[in-house]
C-alpha positions as CSV (number, residue, x, y, z in Angstrom):
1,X,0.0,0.0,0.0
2,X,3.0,2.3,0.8
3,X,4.7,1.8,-2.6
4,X,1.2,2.3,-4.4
5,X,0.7,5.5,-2.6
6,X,4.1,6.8,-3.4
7,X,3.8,5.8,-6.8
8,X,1.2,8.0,-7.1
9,X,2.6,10.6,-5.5
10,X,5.5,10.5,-8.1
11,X,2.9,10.5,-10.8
12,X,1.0,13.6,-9.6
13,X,4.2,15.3,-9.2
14,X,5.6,14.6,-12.7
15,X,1.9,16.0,-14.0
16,X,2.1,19.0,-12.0
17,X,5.6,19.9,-13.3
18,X,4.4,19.3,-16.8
19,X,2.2,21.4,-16.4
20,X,3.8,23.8,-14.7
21,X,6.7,23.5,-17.6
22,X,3.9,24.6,-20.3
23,X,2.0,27.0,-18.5
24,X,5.0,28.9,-17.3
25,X,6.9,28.8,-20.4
26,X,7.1,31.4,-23.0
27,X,7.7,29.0,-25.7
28,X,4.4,27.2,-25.3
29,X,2.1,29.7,-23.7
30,X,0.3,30.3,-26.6
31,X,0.1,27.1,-28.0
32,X,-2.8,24.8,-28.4
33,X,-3.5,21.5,-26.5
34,X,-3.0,19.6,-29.2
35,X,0.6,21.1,-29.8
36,X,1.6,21.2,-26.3
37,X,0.8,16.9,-26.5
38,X,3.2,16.7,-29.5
39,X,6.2,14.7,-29.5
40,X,8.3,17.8,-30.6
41,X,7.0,19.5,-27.1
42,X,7.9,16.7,-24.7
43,X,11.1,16.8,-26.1
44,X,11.9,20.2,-25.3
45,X,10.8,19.7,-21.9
46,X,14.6,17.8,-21.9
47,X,16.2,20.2,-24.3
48,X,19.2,21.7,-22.6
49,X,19.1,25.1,-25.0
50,X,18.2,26.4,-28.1
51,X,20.4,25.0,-31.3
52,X,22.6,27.2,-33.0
53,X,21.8,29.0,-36.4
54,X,22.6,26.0,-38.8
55,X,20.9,23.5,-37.2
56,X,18.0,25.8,-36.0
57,X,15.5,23.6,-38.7
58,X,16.3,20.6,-36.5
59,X,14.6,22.1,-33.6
60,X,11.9,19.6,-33.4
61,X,13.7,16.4,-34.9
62,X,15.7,15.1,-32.0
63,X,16.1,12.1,-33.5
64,X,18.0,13.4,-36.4
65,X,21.5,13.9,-34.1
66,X,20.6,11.9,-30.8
67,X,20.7,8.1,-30.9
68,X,18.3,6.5,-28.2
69,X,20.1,5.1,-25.2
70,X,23.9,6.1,-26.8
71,X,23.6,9.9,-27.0
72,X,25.2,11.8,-29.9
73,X,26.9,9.8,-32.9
74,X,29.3,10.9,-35.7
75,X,27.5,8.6,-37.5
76,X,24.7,11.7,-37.4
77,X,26.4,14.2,-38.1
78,X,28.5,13.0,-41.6
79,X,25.0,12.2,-42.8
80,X,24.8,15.9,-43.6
81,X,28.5,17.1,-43.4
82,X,30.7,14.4,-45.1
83,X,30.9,16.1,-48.6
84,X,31.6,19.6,-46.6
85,X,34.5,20.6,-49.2
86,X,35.3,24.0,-47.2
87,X,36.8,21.6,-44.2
88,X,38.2,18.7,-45.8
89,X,40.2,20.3,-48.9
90,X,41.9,22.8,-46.1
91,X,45.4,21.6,-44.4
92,X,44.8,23.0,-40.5
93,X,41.4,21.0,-41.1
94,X,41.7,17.6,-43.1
95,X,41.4,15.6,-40.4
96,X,38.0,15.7,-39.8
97,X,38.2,13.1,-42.6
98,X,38.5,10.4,-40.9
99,X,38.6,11.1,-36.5
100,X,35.3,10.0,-36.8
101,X,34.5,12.0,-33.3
102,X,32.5,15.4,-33.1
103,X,30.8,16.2,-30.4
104,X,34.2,16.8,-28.3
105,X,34.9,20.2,-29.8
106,X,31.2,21.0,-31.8
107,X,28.6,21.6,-29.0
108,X,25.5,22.2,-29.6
109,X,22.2,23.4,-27.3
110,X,24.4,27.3,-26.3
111,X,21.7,29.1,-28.1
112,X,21.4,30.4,-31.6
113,X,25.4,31.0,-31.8
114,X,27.0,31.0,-35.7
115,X,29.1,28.1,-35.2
116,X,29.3,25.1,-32.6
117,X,33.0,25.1,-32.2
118,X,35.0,25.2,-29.8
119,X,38.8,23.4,-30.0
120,X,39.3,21.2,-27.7
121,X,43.4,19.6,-28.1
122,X,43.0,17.8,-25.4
123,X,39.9,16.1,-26.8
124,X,41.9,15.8,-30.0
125,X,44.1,14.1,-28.2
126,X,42.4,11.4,-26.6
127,X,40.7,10.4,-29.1
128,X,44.2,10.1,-31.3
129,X,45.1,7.9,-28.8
130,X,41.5,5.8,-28.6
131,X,42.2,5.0,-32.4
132,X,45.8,3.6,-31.6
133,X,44.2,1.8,-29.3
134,X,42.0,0.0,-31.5
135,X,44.6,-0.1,-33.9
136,X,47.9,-0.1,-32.8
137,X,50.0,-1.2,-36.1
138,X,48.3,2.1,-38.0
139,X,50.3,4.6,-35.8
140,X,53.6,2.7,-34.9
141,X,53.2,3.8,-31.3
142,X,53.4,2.5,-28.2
143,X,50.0,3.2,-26.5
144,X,50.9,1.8,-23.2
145,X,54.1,3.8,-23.2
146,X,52.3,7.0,-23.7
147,X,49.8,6.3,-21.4
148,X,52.0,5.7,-18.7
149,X,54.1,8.9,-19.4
150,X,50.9,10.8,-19.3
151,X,50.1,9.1,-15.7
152,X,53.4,10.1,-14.6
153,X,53.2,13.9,-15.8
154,X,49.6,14.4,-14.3
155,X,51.0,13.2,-10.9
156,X,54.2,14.9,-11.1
157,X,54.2,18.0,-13.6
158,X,57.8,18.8,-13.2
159,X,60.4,19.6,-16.3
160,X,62.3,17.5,-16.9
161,X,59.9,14.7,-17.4
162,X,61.1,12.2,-20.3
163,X,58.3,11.6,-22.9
164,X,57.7,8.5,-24.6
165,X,59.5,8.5,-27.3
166,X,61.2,11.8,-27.9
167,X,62.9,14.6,-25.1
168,X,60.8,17.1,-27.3
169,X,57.9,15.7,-25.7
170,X,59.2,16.5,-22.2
171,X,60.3,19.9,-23.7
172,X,57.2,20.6,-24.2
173,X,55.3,19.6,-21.6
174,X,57.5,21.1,-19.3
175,X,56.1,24.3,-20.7
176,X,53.4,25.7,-17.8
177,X,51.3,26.5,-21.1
178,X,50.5,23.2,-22.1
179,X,48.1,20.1,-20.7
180,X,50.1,16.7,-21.1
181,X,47.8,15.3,-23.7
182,X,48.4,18.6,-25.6
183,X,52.2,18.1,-26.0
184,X,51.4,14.5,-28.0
185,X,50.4,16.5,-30.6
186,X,52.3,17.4,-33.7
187,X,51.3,21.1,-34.1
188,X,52.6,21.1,-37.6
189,X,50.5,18.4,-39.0
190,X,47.3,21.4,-38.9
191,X,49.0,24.5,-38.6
192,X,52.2,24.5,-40.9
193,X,50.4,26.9,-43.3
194,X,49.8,29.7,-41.3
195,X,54.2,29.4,-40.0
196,X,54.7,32.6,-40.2
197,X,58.6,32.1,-39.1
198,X,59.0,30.1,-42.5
199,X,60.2,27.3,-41.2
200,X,63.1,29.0,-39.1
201,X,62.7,27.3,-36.0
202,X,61.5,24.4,-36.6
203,X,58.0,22.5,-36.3
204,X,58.8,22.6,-32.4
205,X,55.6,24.9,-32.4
206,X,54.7,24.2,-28.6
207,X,58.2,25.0,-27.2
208,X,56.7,28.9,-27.8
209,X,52.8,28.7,-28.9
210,X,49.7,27.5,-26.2
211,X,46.8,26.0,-27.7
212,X,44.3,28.7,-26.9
213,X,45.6,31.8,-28.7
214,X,49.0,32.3,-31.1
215,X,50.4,34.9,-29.3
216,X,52.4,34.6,-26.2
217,X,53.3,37.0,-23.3
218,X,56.8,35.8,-22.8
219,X,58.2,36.6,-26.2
220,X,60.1,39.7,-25.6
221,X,61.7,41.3,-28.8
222,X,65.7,41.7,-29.2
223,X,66.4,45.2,-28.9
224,X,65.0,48.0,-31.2
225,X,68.9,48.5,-31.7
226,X,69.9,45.1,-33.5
227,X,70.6,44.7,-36.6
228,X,69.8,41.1,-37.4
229,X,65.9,41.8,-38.9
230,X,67.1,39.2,-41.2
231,X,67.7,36.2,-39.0
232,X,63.4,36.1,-37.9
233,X,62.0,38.0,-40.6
234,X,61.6,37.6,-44.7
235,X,61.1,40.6,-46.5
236,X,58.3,40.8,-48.5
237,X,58.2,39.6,-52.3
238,X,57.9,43.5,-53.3
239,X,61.4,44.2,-52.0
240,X,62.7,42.5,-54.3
241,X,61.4,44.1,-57.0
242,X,61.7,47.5,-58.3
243,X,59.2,48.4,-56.1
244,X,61.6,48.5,-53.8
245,X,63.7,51.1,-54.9
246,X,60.8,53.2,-56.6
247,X,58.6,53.6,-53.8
248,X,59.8,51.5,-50.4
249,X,63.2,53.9,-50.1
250,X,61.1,56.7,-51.4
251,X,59.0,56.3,-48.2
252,X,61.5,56.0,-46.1
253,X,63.6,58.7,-47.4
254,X,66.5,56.1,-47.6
255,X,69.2,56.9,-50.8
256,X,70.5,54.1,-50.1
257,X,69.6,50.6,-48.8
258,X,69.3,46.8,-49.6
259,X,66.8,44.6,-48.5
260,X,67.9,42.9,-45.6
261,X,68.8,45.8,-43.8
262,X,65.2,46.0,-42.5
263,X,66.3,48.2,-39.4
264,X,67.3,51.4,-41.5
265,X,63.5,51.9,-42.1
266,X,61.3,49.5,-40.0
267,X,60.8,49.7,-36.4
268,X,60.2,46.8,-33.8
269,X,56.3,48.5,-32.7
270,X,55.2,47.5,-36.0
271,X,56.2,46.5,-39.8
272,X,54.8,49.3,-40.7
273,X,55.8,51.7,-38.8
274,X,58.4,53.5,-40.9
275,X,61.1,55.8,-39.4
276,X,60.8,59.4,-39.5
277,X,57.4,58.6,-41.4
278,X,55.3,56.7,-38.8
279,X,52.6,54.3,-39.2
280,X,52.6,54.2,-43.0
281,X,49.8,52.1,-44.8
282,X,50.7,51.2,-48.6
283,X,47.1,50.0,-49.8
């Protein structure tokens, strides 16, 4: 008798907040009893926010992205975005291709947002290392190594650490900027395209760059007074042109110069801000 009544207690409850949920609610105020017993308006009583701007029309088909029972499936989403040229043909991005995981770094339900990502490396990560797990052979690595390596730099984040294959590995992780899992990666493999330092130092990218932003505040500048522009910096295919000499010195008021003396015009606030000229813009 007990469990009946509190059964029925539940029951009521659950009515009452349904009720409640559709009364209360803007969204379904002004909707008819029919609508409010739809499918589509039982499963917003579960929605955790509105979907962004692209998949706004699946407002009312849950079932298009969310698998009964197993949640979100890539399986769902390369129905619609497998042929998405604009991703796949680009370097930093080819490798949606085949990770064959989304929902790590595209989240969905934060309101009507333009886009649903947000990059997670550490996500990227571990799920690199979930597919050398199911297939060790494809990578040539050795998964229980690197997991062991990243047990050992969680507990004891010191520098110094030896990685699993590599003392870049420790280099970088024993960088305060990085998350273990992040120094696995091979920054080069997405982002070698937009090396602005033209290969000069290396693919080492970590050992300077985090993951959340490019730019660093460590990085201080050798001294306005050197003269070795050269070493860092390329100058730009124009200088080597008559272009140059017609209009670059002309700016700059310089009789006389060659290219890689960048300091006898250029100053270290900006590349364009021209001695004796100041901030100078060409085009």
């Amino acid at each position: 008798m007990k469990l009946r009544t509190a059964l029925l207690f539940v029951i009521i409850a659950f009515v009452l907040l349904a009720s409640a949920f559709f009364v209360f609610s803007s969204r379904h105020r002004d909707k008819t009893i029919g609508a409010i017993l739809s499918p589509a308006s039982w499963q917003h009583m579960v929605a955790s926010g509105e979907l962004s701007k692209g998949h706004a029309f699946l407002e009312n088909k849950c079932a298009a992205c969310h698998t009964p029972v197993k949640g979100v499936e890539a399986k769902n989403c390369i129905v619609c975005h497998a042929d998405n040229l604009a991703v796949l043909q680009r370097q930093p991005s080819a490798y949606h291709a085949n990770i064959g995981e989304c929902s790590a770094c595209h989240l969905e339900h934060q309101g009507r947002v333009a886009t649903t990502t947000k990059m997670d490396h550490v996500a990227l990560a571990r799920i690199g290392i979930k597919r050398l797990e199911r297939d060790p052979q494809r990578g040539g690595a050795d998964v229980a190594q690197i997991k062991r390596w990243l047990e050992e730099a969680a507990s004891s984040p010191q520098p110094g650490n030896s990685g699993p294959a590599t003392t870049s590995v420790a280099a970088q992780f024993a960088l305060s900027h990085l998350q273990p899992e992040e120094a696995l990666l091979n920054c080069a493999a997405c982002h070698s395209t937009k090396d602005r330092h033209r290969g000069l130092f290396g693919n080492d990218c970590a050992q300077c760059h985090a993951t959340a932003k490019w730019t660093f505040p460590d990085f201080r500048h050798p001294s306005s007074a050197s003269q070795s522009c050269s070493q860092c910096h390329q100058a730009p295919p124009s200088h080597y042109m008559m272009h140059f000499k017609m209009i670059s010195m002309g700016v700059a008021h310089m009789k006389k110069a060659d290219v890689n003396q960048c300091f006898l015009c250029h100053q270290t606030t900006s590349w364009n801000d021209i001695k004796g000229v100041g901030f100078y813009k060409h085009h």
